[in-house]
C-alpha positions as CSV (number, residue, x, y, z in Angstrom):
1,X,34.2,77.6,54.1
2,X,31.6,76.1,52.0
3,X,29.6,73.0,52.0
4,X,27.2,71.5,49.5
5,X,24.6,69.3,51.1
6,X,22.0,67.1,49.0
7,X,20.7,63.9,50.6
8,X,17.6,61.6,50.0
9,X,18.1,60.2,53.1
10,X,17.2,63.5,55.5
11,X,17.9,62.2,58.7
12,X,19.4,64.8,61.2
13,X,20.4,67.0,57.7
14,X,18.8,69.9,59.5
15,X,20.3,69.9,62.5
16,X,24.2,69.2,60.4
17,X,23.0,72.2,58.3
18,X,22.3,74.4,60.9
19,X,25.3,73.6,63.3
20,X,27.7,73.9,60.1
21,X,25.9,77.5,60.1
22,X,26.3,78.3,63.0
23,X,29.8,77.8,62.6
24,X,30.1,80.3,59.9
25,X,29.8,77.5,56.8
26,X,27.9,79.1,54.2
27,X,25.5,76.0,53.1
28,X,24.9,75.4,49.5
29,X,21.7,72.7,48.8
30,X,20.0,71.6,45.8
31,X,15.8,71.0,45.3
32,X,14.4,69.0,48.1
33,X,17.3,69.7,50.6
34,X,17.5,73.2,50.0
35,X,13.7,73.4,50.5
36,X,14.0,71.4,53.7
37,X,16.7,73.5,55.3
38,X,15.2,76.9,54.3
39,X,12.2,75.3,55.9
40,X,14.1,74.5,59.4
41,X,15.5,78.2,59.3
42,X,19.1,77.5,57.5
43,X,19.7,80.0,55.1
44,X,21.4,78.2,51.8
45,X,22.0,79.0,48.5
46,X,21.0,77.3,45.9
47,X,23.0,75.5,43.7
48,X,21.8,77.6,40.4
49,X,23.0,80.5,42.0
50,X,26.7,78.5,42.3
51,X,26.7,77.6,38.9
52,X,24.3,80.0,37.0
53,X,22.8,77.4,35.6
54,X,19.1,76.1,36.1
55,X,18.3,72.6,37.0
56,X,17.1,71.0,34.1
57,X,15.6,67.8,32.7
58,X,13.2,67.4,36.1
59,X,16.6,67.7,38.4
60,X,18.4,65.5,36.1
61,X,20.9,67.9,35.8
62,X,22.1,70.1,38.4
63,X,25.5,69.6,39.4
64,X,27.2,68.3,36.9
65,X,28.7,71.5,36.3
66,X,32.8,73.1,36.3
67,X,31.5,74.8,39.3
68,X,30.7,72.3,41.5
69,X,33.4,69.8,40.4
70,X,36.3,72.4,40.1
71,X,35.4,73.5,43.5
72,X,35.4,70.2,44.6
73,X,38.5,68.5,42.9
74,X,40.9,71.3,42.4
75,X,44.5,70.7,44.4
76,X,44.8,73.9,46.9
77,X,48.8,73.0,47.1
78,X,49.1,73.6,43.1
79,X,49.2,77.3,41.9
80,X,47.9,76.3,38.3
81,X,44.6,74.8,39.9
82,X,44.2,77.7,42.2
83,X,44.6,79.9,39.2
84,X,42.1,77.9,37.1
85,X,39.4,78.6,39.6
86,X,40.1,82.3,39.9
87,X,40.4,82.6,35.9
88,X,36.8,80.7,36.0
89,X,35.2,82.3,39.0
90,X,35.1,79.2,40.8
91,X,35.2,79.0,44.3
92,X,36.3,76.1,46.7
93,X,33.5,73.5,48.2
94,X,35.3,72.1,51.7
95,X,33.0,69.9,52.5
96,X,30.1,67.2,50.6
97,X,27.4,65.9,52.0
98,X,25.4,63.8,49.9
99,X,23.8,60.5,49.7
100,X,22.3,58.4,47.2
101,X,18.8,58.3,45.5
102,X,17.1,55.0,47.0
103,X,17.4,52.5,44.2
104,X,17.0,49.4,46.3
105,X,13.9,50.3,48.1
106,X,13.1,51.4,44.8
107,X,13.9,47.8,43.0
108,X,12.3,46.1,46.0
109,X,8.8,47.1,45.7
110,X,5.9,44.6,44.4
111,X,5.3,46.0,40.7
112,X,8.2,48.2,40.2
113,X,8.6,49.0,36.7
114,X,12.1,49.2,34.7
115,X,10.9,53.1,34.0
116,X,11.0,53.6,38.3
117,X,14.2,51.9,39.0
118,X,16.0,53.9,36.4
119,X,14.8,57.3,37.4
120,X,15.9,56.5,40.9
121,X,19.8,55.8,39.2
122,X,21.2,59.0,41.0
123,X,24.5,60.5,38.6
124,X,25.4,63.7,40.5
125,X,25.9,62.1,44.0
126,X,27.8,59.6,43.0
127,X,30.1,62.3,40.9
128,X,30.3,64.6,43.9
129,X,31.1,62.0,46.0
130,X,33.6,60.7,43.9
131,X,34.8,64.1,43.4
132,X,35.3,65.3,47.1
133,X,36.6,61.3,48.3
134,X,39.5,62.0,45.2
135,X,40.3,65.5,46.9
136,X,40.2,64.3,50.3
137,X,43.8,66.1,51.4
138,X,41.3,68.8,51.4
139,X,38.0,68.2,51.3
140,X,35.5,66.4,53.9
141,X,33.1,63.9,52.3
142,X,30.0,62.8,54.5
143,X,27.7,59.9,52.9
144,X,26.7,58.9,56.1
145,X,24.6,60.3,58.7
146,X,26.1,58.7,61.9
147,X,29.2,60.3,60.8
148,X,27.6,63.8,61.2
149,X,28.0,64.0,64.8
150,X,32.1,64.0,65.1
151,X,32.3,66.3,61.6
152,X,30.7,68.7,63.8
153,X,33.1,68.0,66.9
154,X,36.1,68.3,64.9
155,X,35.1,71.5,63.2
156,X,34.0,72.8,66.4
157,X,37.3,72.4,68.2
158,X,40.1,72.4,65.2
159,X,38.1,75.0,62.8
160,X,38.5,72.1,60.6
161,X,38.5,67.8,60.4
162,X,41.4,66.2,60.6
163,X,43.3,64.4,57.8
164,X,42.7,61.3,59.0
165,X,39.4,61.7,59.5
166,X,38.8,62.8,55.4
167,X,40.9,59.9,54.6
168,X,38.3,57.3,56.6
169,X,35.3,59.2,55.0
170,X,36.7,58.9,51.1
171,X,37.4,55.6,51.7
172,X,33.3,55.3,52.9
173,X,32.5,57.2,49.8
174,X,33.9,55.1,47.4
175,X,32.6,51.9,49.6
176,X,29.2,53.5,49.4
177,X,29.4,54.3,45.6
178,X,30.6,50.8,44.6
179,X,28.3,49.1,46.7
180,X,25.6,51.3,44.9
181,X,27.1,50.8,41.1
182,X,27.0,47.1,42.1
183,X,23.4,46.7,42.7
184,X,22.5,48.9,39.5
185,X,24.8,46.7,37.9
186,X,23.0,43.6,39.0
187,X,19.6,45.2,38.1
188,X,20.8,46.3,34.4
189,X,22.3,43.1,33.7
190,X,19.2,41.2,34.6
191,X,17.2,43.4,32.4
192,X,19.2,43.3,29.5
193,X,19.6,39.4,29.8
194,X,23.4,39.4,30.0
195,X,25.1,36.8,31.9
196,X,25.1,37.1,35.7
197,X,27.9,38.3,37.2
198,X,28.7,37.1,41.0
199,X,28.6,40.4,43.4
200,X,29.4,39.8,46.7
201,X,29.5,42.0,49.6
202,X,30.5,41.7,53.5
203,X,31.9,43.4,56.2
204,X,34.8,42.2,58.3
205,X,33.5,40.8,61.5
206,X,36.5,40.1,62.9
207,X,40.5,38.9,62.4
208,X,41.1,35.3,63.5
209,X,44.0,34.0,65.5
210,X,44.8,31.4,62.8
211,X,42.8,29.5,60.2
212,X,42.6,25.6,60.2
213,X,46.0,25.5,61.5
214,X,48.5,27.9,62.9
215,X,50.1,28.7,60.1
216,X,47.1,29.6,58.3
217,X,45.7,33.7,57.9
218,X,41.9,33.9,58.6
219,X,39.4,36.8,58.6
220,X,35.8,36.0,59.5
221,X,33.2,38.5,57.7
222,X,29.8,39.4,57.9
223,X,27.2,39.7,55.4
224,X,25.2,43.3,55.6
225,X,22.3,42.1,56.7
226,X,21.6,39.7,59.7
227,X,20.0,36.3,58.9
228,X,18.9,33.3,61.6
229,X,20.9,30.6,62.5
230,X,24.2,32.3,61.4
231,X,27.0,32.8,63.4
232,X,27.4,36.4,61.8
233,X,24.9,37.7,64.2
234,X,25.2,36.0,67.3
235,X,25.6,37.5,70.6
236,X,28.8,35.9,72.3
237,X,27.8,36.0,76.1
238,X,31.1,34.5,77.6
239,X,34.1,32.3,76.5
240,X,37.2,32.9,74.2
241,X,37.3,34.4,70.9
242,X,35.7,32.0,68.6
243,X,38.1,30.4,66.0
244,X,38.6,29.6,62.3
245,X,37.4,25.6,63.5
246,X,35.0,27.1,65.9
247,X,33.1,29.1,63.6
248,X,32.7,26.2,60.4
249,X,31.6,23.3,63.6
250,X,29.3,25.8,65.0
251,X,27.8,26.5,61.9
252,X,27.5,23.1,61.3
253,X,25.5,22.6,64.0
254,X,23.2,25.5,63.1
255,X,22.5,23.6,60.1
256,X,21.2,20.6,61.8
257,X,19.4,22.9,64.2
258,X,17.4,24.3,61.9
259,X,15.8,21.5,60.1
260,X,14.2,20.3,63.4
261,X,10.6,22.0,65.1
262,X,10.4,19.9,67.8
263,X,12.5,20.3,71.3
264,X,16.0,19.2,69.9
265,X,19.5,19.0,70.7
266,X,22.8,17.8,68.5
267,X,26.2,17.2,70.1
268,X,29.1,17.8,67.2
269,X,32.8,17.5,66.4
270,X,34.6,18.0,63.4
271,X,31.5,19.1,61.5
272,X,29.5,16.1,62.2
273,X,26.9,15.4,64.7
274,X,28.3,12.9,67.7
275,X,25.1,12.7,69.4
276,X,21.5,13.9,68.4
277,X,18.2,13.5,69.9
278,X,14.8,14.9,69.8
279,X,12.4,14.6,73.4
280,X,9.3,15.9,74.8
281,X,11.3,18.9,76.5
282,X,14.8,20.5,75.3
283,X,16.1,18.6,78.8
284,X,15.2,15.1,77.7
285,X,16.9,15.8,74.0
286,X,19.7,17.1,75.8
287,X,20.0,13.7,78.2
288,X,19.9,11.4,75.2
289,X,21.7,13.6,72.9
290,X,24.6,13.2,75.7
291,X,24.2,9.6,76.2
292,X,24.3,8.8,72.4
293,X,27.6,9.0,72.9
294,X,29.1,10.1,75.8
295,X,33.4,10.0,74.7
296,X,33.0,11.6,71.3
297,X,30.9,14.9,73.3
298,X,34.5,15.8,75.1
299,X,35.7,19.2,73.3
300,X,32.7,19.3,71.3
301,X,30.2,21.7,70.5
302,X,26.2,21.5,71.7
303,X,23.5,23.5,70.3
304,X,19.5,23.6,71.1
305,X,16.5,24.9,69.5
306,X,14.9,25.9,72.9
307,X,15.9,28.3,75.6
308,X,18.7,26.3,77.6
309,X,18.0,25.8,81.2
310,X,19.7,25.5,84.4
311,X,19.0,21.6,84.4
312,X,20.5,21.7,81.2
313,X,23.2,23.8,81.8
314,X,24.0,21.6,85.4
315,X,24.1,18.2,83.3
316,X,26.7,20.3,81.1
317,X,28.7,21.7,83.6
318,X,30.9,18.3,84.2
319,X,31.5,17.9,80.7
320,X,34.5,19.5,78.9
321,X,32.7,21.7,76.3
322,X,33.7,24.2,73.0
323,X,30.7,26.2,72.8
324,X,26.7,25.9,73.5
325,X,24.4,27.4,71.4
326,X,20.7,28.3,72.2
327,X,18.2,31.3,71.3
328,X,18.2,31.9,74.3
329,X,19.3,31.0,78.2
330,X,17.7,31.1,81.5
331,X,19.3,33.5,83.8
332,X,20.2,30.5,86.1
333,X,21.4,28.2,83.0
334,X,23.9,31.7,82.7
335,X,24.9,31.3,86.2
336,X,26.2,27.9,86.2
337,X,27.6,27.9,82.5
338,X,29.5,31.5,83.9
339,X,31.9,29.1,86.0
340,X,33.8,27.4,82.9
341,X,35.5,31.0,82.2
342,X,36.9,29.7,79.0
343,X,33.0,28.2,77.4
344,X,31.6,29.7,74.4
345,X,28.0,30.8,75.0
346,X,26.4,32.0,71.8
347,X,22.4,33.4,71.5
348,X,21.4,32.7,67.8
349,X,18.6,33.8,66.5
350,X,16.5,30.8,65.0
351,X,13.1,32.0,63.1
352,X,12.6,30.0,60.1
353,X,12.8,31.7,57.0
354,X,11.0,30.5,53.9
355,X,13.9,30.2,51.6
356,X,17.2,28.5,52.0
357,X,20.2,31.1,52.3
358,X,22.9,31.0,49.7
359,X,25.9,28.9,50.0
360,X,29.2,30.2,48.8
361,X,32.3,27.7,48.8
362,X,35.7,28.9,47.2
363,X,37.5,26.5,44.9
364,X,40.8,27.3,43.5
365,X,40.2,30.5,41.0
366,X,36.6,30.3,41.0
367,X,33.3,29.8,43.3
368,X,30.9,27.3,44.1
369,X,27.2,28.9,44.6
370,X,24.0,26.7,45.7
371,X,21.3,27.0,47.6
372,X,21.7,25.6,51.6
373,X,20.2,22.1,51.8
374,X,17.1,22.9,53.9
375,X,15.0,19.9,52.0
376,X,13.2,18.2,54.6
377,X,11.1,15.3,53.0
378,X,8.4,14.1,55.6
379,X,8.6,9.7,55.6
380,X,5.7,7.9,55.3
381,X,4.6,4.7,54.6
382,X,3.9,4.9,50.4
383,X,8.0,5.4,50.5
384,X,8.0,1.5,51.2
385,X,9.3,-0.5,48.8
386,X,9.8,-3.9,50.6
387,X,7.2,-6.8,52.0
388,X,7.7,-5.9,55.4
389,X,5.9,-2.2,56.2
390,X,7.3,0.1,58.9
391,X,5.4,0.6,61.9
392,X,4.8,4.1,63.4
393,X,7.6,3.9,65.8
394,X,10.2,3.0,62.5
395,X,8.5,5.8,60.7
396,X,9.0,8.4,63.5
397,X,12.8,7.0,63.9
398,X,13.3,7.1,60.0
399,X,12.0,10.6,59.6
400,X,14.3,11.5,62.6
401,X,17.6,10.0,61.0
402,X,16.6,11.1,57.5
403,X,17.3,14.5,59.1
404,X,20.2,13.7,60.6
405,X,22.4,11.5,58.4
406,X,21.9,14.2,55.3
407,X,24.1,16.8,57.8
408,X,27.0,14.2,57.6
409,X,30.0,14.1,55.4
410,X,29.2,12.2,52.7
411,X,29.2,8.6,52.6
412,X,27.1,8.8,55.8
413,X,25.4,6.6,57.4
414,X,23.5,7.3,61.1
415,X,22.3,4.3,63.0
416,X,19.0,5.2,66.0
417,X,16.6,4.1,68.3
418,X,13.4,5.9,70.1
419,X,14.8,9.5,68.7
420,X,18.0,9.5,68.9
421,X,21.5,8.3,67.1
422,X,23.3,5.4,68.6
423,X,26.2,5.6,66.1
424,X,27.4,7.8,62.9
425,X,30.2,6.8,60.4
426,X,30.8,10.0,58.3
427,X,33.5,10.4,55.4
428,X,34.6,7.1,54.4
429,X,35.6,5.9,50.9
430,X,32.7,3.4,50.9
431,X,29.2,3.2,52.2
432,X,30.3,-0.5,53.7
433,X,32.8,1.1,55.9
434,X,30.7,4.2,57.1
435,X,27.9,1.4,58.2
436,X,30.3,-0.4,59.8
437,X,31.8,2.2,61.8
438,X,27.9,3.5,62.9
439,X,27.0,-0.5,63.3
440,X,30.0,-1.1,66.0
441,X,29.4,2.3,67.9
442,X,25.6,1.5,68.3
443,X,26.4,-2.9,69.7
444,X,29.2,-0.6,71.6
445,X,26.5,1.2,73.5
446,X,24.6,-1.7,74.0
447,X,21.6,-1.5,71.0
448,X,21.9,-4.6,68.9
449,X,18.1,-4.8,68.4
450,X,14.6,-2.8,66.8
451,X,17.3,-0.4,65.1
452,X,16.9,1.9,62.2
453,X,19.6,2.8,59.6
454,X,19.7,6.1,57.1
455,X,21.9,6.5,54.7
456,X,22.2,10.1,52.5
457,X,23.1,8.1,49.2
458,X,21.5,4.9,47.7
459,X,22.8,1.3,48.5
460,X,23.7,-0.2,45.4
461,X,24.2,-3.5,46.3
462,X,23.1,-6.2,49.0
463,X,26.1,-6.0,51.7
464,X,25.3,-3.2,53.8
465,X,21.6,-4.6,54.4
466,X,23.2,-7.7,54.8
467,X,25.5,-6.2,57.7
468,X,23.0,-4.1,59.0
469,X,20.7,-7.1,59.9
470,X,23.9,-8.7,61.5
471,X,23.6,-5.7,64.0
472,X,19.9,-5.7,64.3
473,X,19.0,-2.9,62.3
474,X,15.1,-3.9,61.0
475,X,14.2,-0.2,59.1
476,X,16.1,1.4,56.2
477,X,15.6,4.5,54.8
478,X,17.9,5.5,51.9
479,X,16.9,7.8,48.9
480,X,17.2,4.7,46.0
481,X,18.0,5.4,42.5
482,X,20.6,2.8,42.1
483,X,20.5,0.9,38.5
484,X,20.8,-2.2,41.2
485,X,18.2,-0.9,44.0
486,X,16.3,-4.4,43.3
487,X,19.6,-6.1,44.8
488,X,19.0,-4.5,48.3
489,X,15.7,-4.9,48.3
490,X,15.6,-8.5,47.5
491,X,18.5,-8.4,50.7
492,X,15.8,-6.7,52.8
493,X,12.9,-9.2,52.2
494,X,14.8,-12.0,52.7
495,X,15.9,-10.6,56.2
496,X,12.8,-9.4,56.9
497,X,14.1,-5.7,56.8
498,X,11.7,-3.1,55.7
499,X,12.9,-0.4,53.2
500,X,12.0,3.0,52.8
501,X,13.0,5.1,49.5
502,X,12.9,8.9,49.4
503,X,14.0,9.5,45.9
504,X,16.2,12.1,47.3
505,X,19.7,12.1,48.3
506,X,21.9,14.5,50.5
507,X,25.4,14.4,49.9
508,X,27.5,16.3,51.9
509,X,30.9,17.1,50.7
């Protein structure tokens, strides 16, 4: 039995090489592996002495050769291919181990010219790979080094792996080989200034139950590389699988999260926030994020931005909960959330990162791409555009409902007070009836005076100032840009109503 071994990645090579051996594999290896092995006492032979042919054009060339690849692809169940290699003097290769010249570390350093990023374009481990994953009825194909350890057990006890086994690892080849063509691809296409080309790539996490309804197939994937605030990557400490719904509110959720430094908490259903409040300490957000509304909380979803403690976790306990979401939980706040069995409890990771993550939304034969909505514009007093001027406390309550009312569906509208929502109308066909639903909800609770309003789109006319001064709203903030924005602020001064404009909206769709 023969194997041809040539890796950039070298981890644990030595020890495969030498067990292989050890087994009575005679190990073929090419430049640096070959010099590694011989180094770590595995006796190989080198691949010019397979194909009696020197490596050439600095190790462009060294196994692209009938030698390598007949040994590799030929059928060992058809006579003609059998004969073939005898006629040639070719003998079989059982088993590949190869992976890939580093391109992306290559492409990712500061400075790295086109000249470096091509000559790290590896063409004879993707062809052996290829080659061996074609043939895998009867040849073994390793790309990856965790897979080392139960090649070796396999061999060991059966002399040889077992066909299942060389199906899995073709299937990794070829997985490994397009994900490696697709970022060349990407590269090359950017340098030649062709149009881009969408490339996407993620594991599956998990199969879902059901989608948005029963009757509905679901699969929730991952992408390769963990990110904060995502779902992806969190560590489930109790509770039932999380499903299709589960997984878009509590991501939802992680969105609001994340545009908020202070202690913080958000109370959501549906993908909109029910209750949100910022406090000195994560427990006081928590008590006034609950008692913003404490009917539309029941079967929601609560996450914080601090680690959750037991007082938090005891004012929870009552309540009839989805899921809670932290970065992290006391040891007692685990203790008391461990007796609701059925309770998600979710760690998230929640460093902020510098730039907004990619957005990806399917649309019927094509996708949506945009950058996540992390835009966080800080209100102060030059926004003003009325008579009356905002006092600090308006300007702390705008800036906090600014933040919130751009995380909810679109026309949105978030009524506060002292850091915290008192009503949200989300989704309705007119801004009119979005205030109105936030307006009732906050006199509902008992708040008809001081309040603030945000809206995430422009008022274009004079009614909803008009109606929010009926409920005892006295600050605005709203982005402007209306060809009629001098309708609601004319509204405003003659109610006495003082009206901040961002000049930036946040629809939410």
């Amino acid at each position: 039995m023969r194997a041809l071994i040539s890796v950039s990645d070298k981890t644990g090579v030595a020890a495969f090489a030498a067990a292989l051996s050890s087994l009575g594999w005679d190990i073929i290896a090419t430049g640096g592996t070959q010099r590694l092995l011989e180094q770590e006492g595995v006796k190989t032979i080198g691949i010019s002495e397979v194909t009696g042919f020197p490596e050439i054009c600095d190790g462009r060339v060294k196994t692209l050769h009938p030698k390598v690849h007949g040994g590799l692809l030929a059928r060992r169940d058809l006579p003609s291919h059998l004969q073939a290699l005898r006629d040639n003097g070719i003998e079989f290769i059982d088993l590949v181990c190869v992976n890939l010249y580093p391109f992306a570390a290559t492409i990712a350093k500061p400075g790295v010219t086109m000249e470096d990023a091509v000559e790290n374009i590896d063409i004879g481990g993707p062809s052996m790979l290829r080659s061996a994953a074609k043939n895998w009825k009867d040849v073994t194909v390793v790309c990856d080094p965790a897979d080392y350890g139960r090649v070796l057990d396999e061999i060991r006890t059966s002399g040889n792996t077992q066909a299942a086994t060389r199906l899995e690892l073709s299937a990794k080849a070829y997985t490994h080989t397009a994900q490696y063509d697709t970022m060349i691809a990407r590269y090359m296409r950017a340098q030649a200034g062709l149009p881009e080309k969408l490339f996407l790539e993620y594991d599956l996490k998990q199969p879902l139950r059901y989608g948005e309804n029963p009757h509905q197939d679901a699969k929730f994937f991952a992408a390769l590389k963990p990110e904060p605030y995502s779902l992806a990557f969190a560590r489930q400490i109790q509770g039932k699988e999380m499903s299709y719904n589960n997984i878009q509110d509590a991501n939802a959720a992680l969105n609001i999260v994340r545009d908020f430094a202070e202690p913080f908490c958000v109370a959501l259903k549906h993908m909109n926030p029910c209750g949100a409040a910022v406090g000195e300490t994560i427990e006081a957000a928590w008590q006034a994020a609950y008692e913003a509304d404490k009917v539309s909380i029941y079967g929601g979803i609560v996450a914080v931005n601090r680690e959750l403690t037991a007082e938090v976790a005891q004012g929870m306990k009552p309540i009839f909960l989805e899921i809670v979401i932290a970065p992290s939980f006391t040891p007692e706040a685990l203790e008391i959330l461990s007796s609701k069995k059925n309770l998600r409890v979710l760690e998230v990771a929640m460093e902020p990162v510098a730039e907004a993550p990619i957005q990806y939304v399917g649309v019927n034969g094509g996708m949506l791409v945009q950058r996540l909505d992390t835009a966080v514009e800080a209100i102060v007093p030059e926004m003003c555009v009325t008579r009356v001027k905002p006092t600090e406390a308006q300007l702390r309550d705008m800036d906090f409902g600014w933040r919130i009312v751009k995380h909810v569906k679109s026309n949105a509208i978030a009524v506060l007070k002292d850091g915290h929502t008192l009503g949200v109308g989300a989704g309705q066909m007119n801004r009119v009836g979005s205030a109105e639903i936030a307006l009732k909800e906050a006199q509902a609770a008992g708040f008809t005076e001081g309040l603030v309003l945000a809206s995430d789109g422009f008022l274009p006319f004079g009614d909803t100032v008009a109606l929010a001064a009926q409920y005892g709203v006295t600050a605005i903030v709203q982005p402007g840009g209306s060809i009629r924005d001098e309708d609601s602020i004319a509204k405003a001064d003659e109610l006495g109503i003082t009206m901040l404009f961002t000049g930036v909206r946040h629809f939410k769709h």
